[in-house]
C-alpha positions in Angstrom: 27.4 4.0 -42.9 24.4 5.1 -41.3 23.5 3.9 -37.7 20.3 3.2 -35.9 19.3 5.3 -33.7 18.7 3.7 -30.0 15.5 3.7 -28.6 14.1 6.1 -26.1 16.0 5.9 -22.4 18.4 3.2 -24.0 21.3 5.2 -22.7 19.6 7.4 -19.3 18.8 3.8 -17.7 21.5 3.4 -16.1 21.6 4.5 -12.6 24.2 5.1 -10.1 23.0 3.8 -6.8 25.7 3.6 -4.4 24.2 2.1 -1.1 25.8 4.1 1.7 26.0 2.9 5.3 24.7 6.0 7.3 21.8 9.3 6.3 24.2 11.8 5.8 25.7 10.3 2.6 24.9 10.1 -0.9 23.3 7.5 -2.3 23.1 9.5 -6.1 19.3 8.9 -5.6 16.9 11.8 -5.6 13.6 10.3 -5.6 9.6 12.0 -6.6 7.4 10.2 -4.4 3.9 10.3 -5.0 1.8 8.5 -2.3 4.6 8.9 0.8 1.8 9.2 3.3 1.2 5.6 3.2 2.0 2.8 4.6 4.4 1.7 1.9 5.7 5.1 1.0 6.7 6.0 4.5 8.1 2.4 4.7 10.3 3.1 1.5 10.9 6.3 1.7 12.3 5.9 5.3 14.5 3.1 3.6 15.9 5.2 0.7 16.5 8.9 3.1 18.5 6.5 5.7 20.7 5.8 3.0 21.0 9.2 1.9 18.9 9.9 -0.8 17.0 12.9 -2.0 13.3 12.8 -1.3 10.4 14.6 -2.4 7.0 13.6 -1.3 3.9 15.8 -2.8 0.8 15.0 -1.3 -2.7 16.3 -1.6 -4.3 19.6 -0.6 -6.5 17.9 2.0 -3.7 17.0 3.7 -1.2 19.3 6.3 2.3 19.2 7.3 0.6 18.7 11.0 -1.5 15.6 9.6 -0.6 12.5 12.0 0.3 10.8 8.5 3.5 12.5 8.1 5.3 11.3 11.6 7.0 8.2 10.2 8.6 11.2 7.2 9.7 13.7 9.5 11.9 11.3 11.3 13.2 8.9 8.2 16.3 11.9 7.0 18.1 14.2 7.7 17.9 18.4 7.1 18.1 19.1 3.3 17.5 14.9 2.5 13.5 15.3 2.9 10.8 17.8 1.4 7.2 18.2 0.6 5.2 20.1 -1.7 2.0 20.4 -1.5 -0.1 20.3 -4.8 -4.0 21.7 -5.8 -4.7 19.1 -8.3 -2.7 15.6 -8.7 -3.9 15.4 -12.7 -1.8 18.4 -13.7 1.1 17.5 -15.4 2.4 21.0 -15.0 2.4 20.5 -11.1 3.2 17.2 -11.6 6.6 17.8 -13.5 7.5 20.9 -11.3 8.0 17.9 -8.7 10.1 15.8 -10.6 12.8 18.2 -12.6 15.5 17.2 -10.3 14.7 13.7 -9.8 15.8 10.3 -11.5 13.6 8.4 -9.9 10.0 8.2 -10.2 7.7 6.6 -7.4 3.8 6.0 -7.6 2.3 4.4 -4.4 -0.8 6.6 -5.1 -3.9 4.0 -4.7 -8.2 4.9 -4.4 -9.1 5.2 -0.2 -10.6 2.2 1.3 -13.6 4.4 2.1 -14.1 5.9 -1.8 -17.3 5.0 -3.2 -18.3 7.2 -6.3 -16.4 6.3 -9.5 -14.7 9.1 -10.0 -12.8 8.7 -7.3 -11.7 5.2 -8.1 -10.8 6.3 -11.5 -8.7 9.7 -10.6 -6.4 8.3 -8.1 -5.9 4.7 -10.1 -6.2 5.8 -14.0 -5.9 9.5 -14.4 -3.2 10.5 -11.4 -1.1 7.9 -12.6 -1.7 8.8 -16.2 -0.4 12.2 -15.5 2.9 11.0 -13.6 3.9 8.4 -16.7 3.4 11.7 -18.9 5.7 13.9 -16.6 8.3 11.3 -16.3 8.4 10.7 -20.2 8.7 14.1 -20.5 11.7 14.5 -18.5 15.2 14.3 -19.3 16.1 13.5 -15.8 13.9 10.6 -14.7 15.7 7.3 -15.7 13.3 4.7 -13.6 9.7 4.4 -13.1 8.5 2.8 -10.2 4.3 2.0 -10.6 2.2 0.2 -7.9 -0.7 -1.8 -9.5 -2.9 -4.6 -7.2 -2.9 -8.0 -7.9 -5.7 -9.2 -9.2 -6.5 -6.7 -11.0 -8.6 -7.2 -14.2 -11.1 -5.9 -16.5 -13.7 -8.1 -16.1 -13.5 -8.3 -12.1 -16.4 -7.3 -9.7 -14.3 -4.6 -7.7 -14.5 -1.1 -9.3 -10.9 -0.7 -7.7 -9.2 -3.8 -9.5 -11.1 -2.5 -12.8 -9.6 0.6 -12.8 -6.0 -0.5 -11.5 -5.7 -2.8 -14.7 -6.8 0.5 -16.6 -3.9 2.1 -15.6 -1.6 0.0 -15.8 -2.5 -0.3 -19.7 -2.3 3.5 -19.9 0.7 3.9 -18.1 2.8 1.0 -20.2 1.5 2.9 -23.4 3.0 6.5 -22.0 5.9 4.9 -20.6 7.1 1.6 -21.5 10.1 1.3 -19.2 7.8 1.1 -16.5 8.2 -1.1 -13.8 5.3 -2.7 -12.3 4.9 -4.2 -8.7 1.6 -5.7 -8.0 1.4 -6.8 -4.4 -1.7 -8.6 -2.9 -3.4 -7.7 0.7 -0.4 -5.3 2.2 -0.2 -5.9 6.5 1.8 -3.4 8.2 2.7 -2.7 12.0 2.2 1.2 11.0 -1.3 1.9 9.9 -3.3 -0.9 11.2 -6.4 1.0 10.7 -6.7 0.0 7.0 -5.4 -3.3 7.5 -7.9 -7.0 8.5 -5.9 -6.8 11.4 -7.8 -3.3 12.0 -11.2 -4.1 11.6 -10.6 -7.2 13.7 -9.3 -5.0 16.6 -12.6 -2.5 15.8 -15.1 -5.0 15.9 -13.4 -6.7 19.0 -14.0 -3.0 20.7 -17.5 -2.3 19.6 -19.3 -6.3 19.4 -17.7 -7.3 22.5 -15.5 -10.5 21.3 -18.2 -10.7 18.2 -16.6 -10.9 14.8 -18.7 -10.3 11.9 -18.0 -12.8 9.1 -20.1 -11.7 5.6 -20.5 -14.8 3.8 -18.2 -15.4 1.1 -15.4 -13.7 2.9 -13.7 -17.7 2.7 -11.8 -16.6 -0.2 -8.2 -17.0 -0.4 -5.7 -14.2 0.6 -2.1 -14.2 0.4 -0.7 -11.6 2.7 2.2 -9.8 2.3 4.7 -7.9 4.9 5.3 -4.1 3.6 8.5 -4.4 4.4 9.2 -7.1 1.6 7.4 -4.9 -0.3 9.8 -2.0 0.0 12.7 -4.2 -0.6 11.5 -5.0 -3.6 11.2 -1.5 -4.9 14.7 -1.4 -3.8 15.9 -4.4 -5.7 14.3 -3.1 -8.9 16.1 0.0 -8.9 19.4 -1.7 -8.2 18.6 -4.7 -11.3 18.6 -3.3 -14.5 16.7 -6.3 -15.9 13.4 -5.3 -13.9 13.1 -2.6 -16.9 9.7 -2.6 -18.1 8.8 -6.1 -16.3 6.0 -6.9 -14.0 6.0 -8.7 -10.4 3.3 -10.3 -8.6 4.1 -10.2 -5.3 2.4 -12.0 -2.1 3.5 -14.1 0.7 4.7 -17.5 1.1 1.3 -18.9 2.9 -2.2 -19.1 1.0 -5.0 -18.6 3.8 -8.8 -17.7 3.9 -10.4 -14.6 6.0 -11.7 -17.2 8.8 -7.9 -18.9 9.0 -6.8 -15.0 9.6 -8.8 -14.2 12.1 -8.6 -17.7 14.0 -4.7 -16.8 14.3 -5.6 -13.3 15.7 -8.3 -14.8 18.2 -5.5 -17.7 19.4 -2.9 -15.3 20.0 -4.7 -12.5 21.9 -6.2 -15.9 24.1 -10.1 -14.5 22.8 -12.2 -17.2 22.3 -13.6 -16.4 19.0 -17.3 -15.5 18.5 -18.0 -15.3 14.8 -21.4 -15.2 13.5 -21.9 -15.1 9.7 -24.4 -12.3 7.6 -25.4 -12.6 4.3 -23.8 -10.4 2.1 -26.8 -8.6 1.0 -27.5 -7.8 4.5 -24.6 -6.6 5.2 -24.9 -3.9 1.8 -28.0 -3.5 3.7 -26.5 -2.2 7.0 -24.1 0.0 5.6 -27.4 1.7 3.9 -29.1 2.0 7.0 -28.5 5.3 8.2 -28.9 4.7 12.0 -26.1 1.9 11.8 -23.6 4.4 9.8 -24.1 7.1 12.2 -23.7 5.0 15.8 -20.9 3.0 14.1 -19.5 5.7 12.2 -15.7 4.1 11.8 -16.9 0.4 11.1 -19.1 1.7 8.2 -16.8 4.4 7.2 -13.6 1.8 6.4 -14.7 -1.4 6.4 -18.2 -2.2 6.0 -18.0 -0.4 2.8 -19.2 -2.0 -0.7 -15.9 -2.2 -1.7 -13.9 -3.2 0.8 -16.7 -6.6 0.9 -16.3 -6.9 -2.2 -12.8 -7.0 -2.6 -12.5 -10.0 0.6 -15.3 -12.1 -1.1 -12.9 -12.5 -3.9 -9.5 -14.4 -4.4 -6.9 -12.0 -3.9 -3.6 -14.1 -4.8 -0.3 -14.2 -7.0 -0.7 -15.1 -10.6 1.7 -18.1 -10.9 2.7 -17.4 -14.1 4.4 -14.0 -13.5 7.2 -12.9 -11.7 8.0 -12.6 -8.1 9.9 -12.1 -5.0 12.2 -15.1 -5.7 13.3 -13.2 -9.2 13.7 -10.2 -7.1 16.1 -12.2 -5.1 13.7 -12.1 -1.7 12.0 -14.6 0.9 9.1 -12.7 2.1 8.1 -12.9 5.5 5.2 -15.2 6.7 1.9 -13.8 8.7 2.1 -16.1 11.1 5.3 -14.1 11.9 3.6 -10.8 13.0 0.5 -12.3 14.3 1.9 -11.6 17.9 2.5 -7.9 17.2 -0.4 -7.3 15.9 -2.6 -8.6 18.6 -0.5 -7.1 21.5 -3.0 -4.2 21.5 -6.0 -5.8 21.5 -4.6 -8.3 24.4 -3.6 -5.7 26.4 -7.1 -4.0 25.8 -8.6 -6.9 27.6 -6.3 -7.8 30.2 -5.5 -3.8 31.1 -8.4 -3.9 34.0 -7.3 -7.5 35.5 -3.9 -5.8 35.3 -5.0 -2.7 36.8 -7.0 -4.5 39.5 -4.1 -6.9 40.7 -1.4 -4.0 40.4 -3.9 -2.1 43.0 -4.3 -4.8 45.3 -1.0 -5.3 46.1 -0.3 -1.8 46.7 
């Protein structure tokens, strides 16, 4: 009697994850993670090493062991839990599966800069790096899950070269590897690397406009914010459910708010009374082509000023409702409302650190 054979990973899906209390132990996780230097891959990778797993984080040649982006790793495991290897060219499979020979889990967090602007770039770090890594981990008789992070929103058809190219590669990668799981989160806020976040450029342009906030019209579009935190939960719940095989998770936070409501929250809690004046969105593509603005404002234009990034905010950015979330990954994500006061702690401190000084003086 002849017997079908099983299809590809039917029987190598299956891992044993044994969640251990302390960093020392073993967790039977050793992870490939492609992207660590982030917010979210510092945030997960810390969260997997303190349980005792196995990680390896490659990162780019422009980057250094002594870069300020690899505090949060140094600190997240112990000797002989943590490593990195540094690579020459991310779209090499060679490289690429010279990571990943001892790992059984695959993580991509990798994702275009918020300062890129040529297409090439937008299309190597979301189409062709990912590419590479689906092709590695099919290859390998090791890897039995495949962690991708896609952006939601992403479509074909949408104005942002960055959501074009995302939904590119999540096509290519189901084709290579159809086992894939696939997390899409919305606009990621973190208490890490603020610099990237709105919470950032509200904090710059509080420094360099004196109170002013620059509002591009347009930017009323709705955002759904999510904590990275929840974010790296749910990685961790898909590895431990074996029905988040090859499935796809939109996943944002519980409150639905525009730009303006954002920023109002910020203003109330750092006690700023808000100054917002509103530019067209032509003019502001304008200023960031004006050389004499790029060079005197060098980080506004550099992060957040960019075509892109404006681009991106004068769009929706929310959850489809009819695809997956945190509640099928058995989570309650955490509101912004929540982390509004920790954000703005720096900023209200910035502006209350003379009074403070002046007082502190007087009474000595």
């Amino acid at each position: 009697m002849l017997v079908s054979v099983p299809k590809r990973y039917y029987d190598l899906q299956r891992l044993h994850f044994q969640e251990s209390n302390f960093r020392s132990g073993l967790s039977g996780v050793q992870m490939t993670m492609f992207g660590g230097t982030s917010t979210l891959g510092s945030t997960f990778g810390g969260m997997m090493t303190r349980m005792g797993s196995q990680a390896i984080y490659p990162y780019r040649q422009m980057g250094s062991l002594w870069d300020d982006r690899f505090k949060e790793l140094k600190t997240t495991a112990d000797l002989g839990y943590k490593t990195y290897v540094r690579l020459t060219d991310f779209t090499s499979e060679k490289e690429i599966a010279y990571t990943m020979r001892d790992s059984n889990v695959v993580v991509s967090c990798i994702g275009s800069h918020v300062w890129s602007k040529r297409d090439k770039d937008f299309e190597d770090a979301n189409i062709r790096v990912p590419m590479a890594i689906a092709k590695a981990a099919k290859n390998s008789k090791k890897v039995k899950r495949f962690i991708y992070l896609s952006a939601a929103g992403a479509d074909p058809n949408s104005h942002s070269r960055r959501l074009r190219t995302k939904w590119l590669g999540e096509q290519e990668v189901k084709e290579i590897y159809p086992e894939v799981t696939i997390l899409r989160p919305t606009y990621i806020f973190n208490l890490l690397h603020t610099n990237v976040t709105i919470s950032g450029k509200w904090g710059m342009q509080m420094k360099m406009f004196n109170r002013m906030n620059w509002l591009p019209e347009g930017m009323n579009s709705k955002c759904q914010p999510v904590f990275v935190n929840d974010i790296a939960l749910a990685m961790l719940n898909c590895l431990k459910m074996e029905e988040t095989i090859g499935q796809t998770y939109d996943l944002g936070g519980p409150n639905i708010l525009t730009y303006e409501e954002i920023y109002e929250q910020l203003f109330n809690q750092a006690g700023i009374k808000p100054y917002t004046t509103v530019v067209k969105l032509e003019d502001a593509y304008e200023y960031y082509h004006y050389k004499w603005w790029q060079s005197f404002y060098r980080q506004l234009f550099r992060t957040w000023l960019t075509p892109e990034f404006m681009t991106i905010e004068a769009q929706d950015l929310v959850c489809n409702p009819n695809n997956k979330g945190f509640e099928d990954l058995l989570i309650k994500p955490v509101s912004f409302g929540k982390k509004v006061p920790e954000y703005a702690q720096d900023v209200y401190w910035q502006y209350n650190a003379q009074d403070v000084t002046k007082r502190e003086g007087a009474n000595n």
